[in-house]
C-alpha positions in Angstrom: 0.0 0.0 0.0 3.0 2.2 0.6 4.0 1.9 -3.0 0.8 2.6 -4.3 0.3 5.8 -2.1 4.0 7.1 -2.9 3.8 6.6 -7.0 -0.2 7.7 -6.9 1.0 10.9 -4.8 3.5 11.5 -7.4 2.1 10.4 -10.6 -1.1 12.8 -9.5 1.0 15.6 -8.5 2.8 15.9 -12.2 -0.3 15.2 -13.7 -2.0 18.5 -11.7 1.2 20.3 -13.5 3.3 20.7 -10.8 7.1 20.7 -10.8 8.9 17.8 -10.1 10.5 19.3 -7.0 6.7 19.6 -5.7 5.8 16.6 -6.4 8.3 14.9 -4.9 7.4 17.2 -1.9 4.0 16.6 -2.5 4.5 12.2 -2.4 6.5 12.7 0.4 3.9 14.5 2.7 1.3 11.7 1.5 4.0 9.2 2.4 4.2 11.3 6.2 0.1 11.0 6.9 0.0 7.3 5.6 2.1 6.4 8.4 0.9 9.2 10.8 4.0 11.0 11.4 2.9 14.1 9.9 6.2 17.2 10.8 6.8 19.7 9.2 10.1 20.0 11.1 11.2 16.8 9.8 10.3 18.2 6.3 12.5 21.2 7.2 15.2 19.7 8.7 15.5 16.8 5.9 15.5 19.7 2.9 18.4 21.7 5.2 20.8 18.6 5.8 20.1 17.3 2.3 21.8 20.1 0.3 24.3 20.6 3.5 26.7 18.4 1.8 30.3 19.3 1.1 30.0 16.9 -2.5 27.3 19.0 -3.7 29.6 22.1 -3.7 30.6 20.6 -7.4 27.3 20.9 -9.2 27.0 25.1 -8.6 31.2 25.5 -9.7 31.2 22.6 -12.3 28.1 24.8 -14.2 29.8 28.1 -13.7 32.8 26.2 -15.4 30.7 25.4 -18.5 29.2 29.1 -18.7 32.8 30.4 -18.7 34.5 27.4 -21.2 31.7 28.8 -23.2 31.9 32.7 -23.1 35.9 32.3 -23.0 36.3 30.8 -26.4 37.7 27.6 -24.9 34.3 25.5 -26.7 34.7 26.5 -30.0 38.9 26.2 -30.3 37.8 22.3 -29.4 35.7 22.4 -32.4 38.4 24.4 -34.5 40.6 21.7 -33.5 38.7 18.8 -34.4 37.1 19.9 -37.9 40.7 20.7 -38.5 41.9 17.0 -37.9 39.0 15.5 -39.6 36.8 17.8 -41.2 37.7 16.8 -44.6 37.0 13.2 -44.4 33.6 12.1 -45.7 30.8 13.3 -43.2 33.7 14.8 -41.5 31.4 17.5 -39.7 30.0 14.6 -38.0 32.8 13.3 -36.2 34.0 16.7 -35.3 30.9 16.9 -33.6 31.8 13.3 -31.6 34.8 14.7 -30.8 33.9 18.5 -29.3 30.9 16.4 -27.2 33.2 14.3 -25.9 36.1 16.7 -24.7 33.6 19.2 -23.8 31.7 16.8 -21.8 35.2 16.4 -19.7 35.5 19.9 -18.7 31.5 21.2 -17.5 29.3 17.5 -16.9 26.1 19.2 -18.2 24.4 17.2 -20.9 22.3 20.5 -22.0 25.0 22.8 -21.1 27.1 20.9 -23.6 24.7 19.9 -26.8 23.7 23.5 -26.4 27.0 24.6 -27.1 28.1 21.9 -29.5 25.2 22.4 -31.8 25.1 26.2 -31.5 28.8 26.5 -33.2 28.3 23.6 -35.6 24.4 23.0 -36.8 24.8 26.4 -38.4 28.5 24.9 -40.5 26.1 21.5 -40.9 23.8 22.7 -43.0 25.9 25.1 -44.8 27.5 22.6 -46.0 24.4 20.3 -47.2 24.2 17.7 -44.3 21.1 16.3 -43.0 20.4 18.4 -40.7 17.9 16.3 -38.6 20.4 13.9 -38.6 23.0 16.0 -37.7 20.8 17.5 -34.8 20.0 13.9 -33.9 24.0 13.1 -34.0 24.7 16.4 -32.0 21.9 15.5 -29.5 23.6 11.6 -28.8 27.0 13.5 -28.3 25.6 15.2 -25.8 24.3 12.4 -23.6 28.5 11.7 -23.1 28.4 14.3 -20.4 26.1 13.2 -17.7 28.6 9.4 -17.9 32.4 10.9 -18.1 33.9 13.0 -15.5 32.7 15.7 -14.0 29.4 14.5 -14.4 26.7 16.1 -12.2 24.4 13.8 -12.3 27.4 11.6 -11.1 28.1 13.8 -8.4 24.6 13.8 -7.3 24.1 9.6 -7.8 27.5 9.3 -5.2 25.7 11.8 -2.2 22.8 9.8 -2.6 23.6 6.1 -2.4 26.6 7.2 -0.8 29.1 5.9 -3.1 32.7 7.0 -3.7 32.5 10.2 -6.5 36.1 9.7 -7.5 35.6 6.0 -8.4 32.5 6.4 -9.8 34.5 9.5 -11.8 37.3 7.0 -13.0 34.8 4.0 -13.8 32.8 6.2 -16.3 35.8 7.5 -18.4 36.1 3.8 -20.3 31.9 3.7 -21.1 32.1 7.7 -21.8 34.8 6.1 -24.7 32.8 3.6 -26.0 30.2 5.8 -26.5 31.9 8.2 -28.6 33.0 4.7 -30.7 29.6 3.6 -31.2 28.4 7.3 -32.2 31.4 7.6 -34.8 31.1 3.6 -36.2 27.0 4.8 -36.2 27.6 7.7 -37.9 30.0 6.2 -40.4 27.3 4.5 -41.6 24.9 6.7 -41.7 27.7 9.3 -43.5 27.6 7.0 -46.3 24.6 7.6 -47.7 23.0 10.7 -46.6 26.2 12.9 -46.1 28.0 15.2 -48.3 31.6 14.2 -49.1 33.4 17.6 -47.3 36.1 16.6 -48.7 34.9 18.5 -51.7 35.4 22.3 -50.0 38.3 21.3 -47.7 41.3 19.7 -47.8 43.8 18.7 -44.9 46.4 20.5 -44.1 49.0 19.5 -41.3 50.0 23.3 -41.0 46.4 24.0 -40.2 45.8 21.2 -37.7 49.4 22.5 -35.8 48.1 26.1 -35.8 44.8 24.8 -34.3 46.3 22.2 -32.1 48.7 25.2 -30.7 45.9 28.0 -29.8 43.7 25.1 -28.7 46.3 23.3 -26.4 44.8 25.1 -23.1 41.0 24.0 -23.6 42.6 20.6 -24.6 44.9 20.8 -21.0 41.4 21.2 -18.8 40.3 17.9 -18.7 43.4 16.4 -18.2 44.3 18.9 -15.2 40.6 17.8 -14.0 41.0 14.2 -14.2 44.5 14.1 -13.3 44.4 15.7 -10.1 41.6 13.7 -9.3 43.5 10.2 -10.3 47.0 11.2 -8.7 44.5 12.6 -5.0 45.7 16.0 -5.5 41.5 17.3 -5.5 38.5 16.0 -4.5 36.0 16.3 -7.1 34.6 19.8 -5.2 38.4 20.8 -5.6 38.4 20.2 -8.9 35.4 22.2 -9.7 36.9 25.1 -8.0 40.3 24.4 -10.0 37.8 24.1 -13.4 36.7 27.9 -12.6 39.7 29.0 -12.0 41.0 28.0 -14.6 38.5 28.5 -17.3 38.7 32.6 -16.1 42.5 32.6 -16.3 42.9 31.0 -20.0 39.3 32.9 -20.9 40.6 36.4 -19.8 44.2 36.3 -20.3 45.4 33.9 -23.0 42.4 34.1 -24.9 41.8 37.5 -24.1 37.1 36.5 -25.0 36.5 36.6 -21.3 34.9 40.3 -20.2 34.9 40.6 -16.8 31.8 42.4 -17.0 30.4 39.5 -18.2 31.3 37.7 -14.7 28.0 38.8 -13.0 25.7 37.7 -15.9 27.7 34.4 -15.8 27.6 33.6 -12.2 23.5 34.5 -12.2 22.9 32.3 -15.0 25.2 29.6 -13.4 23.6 30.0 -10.2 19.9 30.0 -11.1 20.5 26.3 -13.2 22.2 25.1 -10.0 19.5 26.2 -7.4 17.2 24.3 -9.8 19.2 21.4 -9.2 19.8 21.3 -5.6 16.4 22.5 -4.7 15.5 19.3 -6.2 18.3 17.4 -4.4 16.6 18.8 -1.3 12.9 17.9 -1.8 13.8 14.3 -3.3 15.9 13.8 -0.5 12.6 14.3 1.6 11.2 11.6 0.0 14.1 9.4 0.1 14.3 9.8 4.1 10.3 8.8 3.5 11.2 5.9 1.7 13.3 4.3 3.8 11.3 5.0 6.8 8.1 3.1 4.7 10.2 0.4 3.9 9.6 0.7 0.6 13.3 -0.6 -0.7 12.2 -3.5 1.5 8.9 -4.3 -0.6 10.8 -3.7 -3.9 13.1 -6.4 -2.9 10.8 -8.9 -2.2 9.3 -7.9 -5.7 12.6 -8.0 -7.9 13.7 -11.6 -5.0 13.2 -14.0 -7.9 15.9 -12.7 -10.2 18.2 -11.7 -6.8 20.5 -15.1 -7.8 20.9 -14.2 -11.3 22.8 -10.8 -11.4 23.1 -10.3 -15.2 18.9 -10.9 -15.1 18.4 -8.8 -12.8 20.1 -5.9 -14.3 18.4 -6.4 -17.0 15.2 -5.8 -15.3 16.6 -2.9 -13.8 17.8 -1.4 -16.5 13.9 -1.9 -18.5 12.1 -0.5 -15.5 14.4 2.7 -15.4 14.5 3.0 -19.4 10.5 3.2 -19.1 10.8 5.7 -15.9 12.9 7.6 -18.5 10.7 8.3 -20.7 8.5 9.9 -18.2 10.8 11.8 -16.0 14.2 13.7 -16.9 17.3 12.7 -15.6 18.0 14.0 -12.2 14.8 13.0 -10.6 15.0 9.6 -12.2 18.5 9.5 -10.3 17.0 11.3 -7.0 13.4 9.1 -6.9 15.0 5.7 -7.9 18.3 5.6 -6.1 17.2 5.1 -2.7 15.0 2.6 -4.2 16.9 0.6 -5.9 20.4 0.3 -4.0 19.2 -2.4 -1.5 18.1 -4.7 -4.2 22.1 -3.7 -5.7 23.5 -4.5 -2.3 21.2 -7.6 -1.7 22.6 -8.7 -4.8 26.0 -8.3 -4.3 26.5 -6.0 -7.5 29.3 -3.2 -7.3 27.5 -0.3 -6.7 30.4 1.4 -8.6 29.3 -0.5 -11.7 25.6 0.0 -11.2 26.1 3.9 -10.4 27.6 3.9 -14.1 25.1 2.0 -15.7 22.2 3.9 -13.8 23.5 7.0 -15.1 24.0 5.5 -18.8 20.5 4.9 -18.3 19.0 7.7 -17.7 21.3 9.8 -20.0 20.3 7.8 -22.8 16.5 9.2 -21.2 17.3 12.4 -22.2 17.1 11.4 -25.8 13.9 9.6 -25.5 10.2 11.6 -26.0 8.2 12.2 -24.9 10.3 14.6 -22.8 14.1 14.1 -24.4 15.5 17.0 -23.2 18.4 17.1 -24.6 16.3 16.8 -27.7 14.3 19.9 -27.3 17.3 21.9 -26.8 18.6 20.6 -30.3 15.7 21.4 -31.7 15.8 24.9 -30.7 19.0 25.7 -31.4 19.0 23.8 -35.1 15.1 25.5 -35.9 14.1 22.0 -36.8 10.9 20.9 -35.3 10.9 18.5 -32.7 9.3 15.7 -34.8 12.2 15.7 -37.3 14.7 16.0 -34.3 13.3 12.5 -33.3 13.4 11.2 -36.6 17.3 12.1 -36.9 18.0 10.6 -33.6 16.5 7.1 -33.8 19.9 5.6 -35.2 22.1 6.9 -32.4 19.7 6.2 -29.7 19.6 2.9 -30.5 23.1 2.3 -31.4 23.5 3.7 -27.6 21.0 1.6 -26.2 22.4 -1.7 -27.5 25.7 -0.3 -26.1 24.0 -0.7 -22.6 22.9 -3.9 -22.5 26.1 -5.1 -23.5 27.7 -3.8 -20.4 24.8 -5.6 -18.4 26.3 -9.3 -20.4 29.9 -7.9 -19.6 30.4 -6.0 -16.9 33.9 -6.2 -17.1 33.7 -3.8 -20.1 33.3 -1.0 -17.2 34.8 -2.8 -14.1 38.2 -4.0 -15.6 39.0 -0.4 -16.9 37.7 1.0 -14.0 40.1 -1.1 -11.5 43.3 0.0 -14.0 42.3 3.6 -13.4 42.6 3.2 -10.0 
């Protein structure tokens, strides 16, 4: 009956319109007067002590690091670099794109952040240059779903205060899946380039003096992620440090080698930084509400005793997981997927004796891969928006990748060791 009143609390709070944050608020209240403890204290004290976490310091400096990698050049000498080493290949644009997703989801951890900028800076060369552009939006969108997976991921960081699991390993384990998935967008792409995009070779030509000029103004946006995951691997940062470090230096090679970095534009930059992050961690603070709820209803308890039949088989199970949260995923966006589910589902992953480090990847894979799936596909509206195709067509484009990405998934569920033998060498 617990279940029933939490998800029917929920379910009937979205459908009223509310805002996810409310509605988890909402289910959790509903959760308080089934059992009778009805405080609004508790409510208070559990929204105070859930953002009062030193981890969660990342999220607010990791987002002000994407507004100024974006507004200090550092974004588009990625993409300079990458057209220059492989723009002229056939589809070329397309794996320029691959690559700018991938380094640029290394540096902020923002999937919208990230597509945003990606597809502002090359939709426009995209379509110049006769691609498909609803494929190329739908390519652009995929490259974007790299972020929330590879460090500094926030939805990562958030995952790790939640089921309490170590950030930095959870950090190192998603570099080798954040890999694979740039492989399987580029062999996707490949053939999709084959018969729907233009040969660029046809208006550009390599040229190594090019690629060396590019390489050499671009070497300090290419340094970033290196100095971030570095410092984590060698224990000279925490992953809060690091974010800190990522500001820093994102002003320092914005403003002074650069020289695109106003410092008037500081204020505008920090407000636009900090409203995205209150977003966040207001949600953080109401879902953590509900999670205190949860465990108080024993709800992880009833889910186990649900999902006991596959507890022996741990590649079954997964695979059961990994349907219910695809299908939750299509519903919600990614964060409260993470901040609803999470205390959920860690018992059964403890019960079952699966890493939670491994899980905490695949969780995230997930509900990344969400974000490209309607009907709410974030990640896809923000595409469409910045490409002026409609949404519809944005979808259409997508389909390829998404499923490319998808099959990716499940083949970490039948090898594990795709993620957890990488993930021990990191460490």
């Amino acid at each position: 009956m617990t279940i029933v009143v939490f998800v029917g609390s929920l379910l009937g709070a979205m459908a009223l319109g509310m805002p996810i944050a409310f509605s988890l608020l909402v289910s959790g209240i509903a959760l308080m007067f089934h059992l009778g403890n009805f405080d609004t204290q508790i409510i208070a004290q559990n929204m105070l002590e859930g953002v009062n976490n030193y981890p969660l310091m990342a999220v607010p400096f990791f987002m002000l690091a994407g507004e100024l990698m974006n507004a200090g050049g550092l974004s588009s000498r990625i993409v300079k670099v990458a057209e220059a080493a492989v723009g002229h290949v056939r589809g070329g644009l397309g794996y320029v794109a691959i690559i700018a997703a991938t380094v640029v989801a290394s540096i902020s951890g923002s999937a919208v952040a990230d597509t945003a900028a990606v597809a502002a800076l090359l939709i426009p060369m995209m379509r110049n240059a006769g691609y498909n552009v609803p494929r190329s939006a739908g390519l652009i969108a995929a490259g974007g779903i790299i972020a929330p997976v590879i460090p500094p991921s926030i939805a990562i960081v958030v995952f790790g205060v939640v089921a309490q699991v170590s950030i930095t390993k959870l950090f190192l384990a998603g570099i080798a899946p954040g890999a694979m998935m740039a492989l399987t967008l580029t062999a996707t792409w490949w053939f999709c380039a084959r018969k729907e995009s233009p040969a660029a070779a046809a208006t550009q030509r390599f040229e190594f003096r090019r690629l060396r000029r590019s390489l050499m103004d671009g070497v300090w946006a290419l340094v970033l992620p290196v100095v971030i995951i570095g410092g984590m691997k060698i224990g000279a940062f925490t992953p809060t440090e690091a974010a800190v470090v990522a500001v820093v230096y994102a002003i320092a090679v914005g403003r002074f080698v650069y020289g695109e970095l106003n410092l008037r534009d500081l204020p505008r930059l920090i407000i636009t930084a900090t409203k995205t992050s209150s977003t966040v961690l207001f949600l953080v603070a109401c879902a953590l509400v509900s999670a205190w709820l949860i465990t108080i209803a024993n709800i992880p308890a009833q889910v186990t005793a649900l999902l006991d039949p596959f507890i022996d088989n741990k590649i079954l199970l997964m695979f059961v997981i990994m349907l219910l949260v695809i299908i939750v995923g299509t519903a919600l966006d990614l964060m409260p997927t993470v901040l609803i589910m999470t205390p959920i589902l860690m018992p059964v992953i403890t019960k079952a004796g699966i890493d939670p480090v491994y899980f905490g990847v695949m969780f995230i894979l997930n509900n990344a891969i969400g974000l490209l799936t309607p009907p709410v596909g974030t990640v896809l509206n923000v595409v469409a928006g910045t490409s002026r195709c409609s949404l519809d067509s944005v979808i259409a484009g997508v389909w390829p990748f998404l499923l490319s990405l998808t099959a990716l998934m499940f083949l970490f569920v039948l090898f594990p060791q795709l993620i957890l033998v990488p993930a021990s060498w990191l460490r």
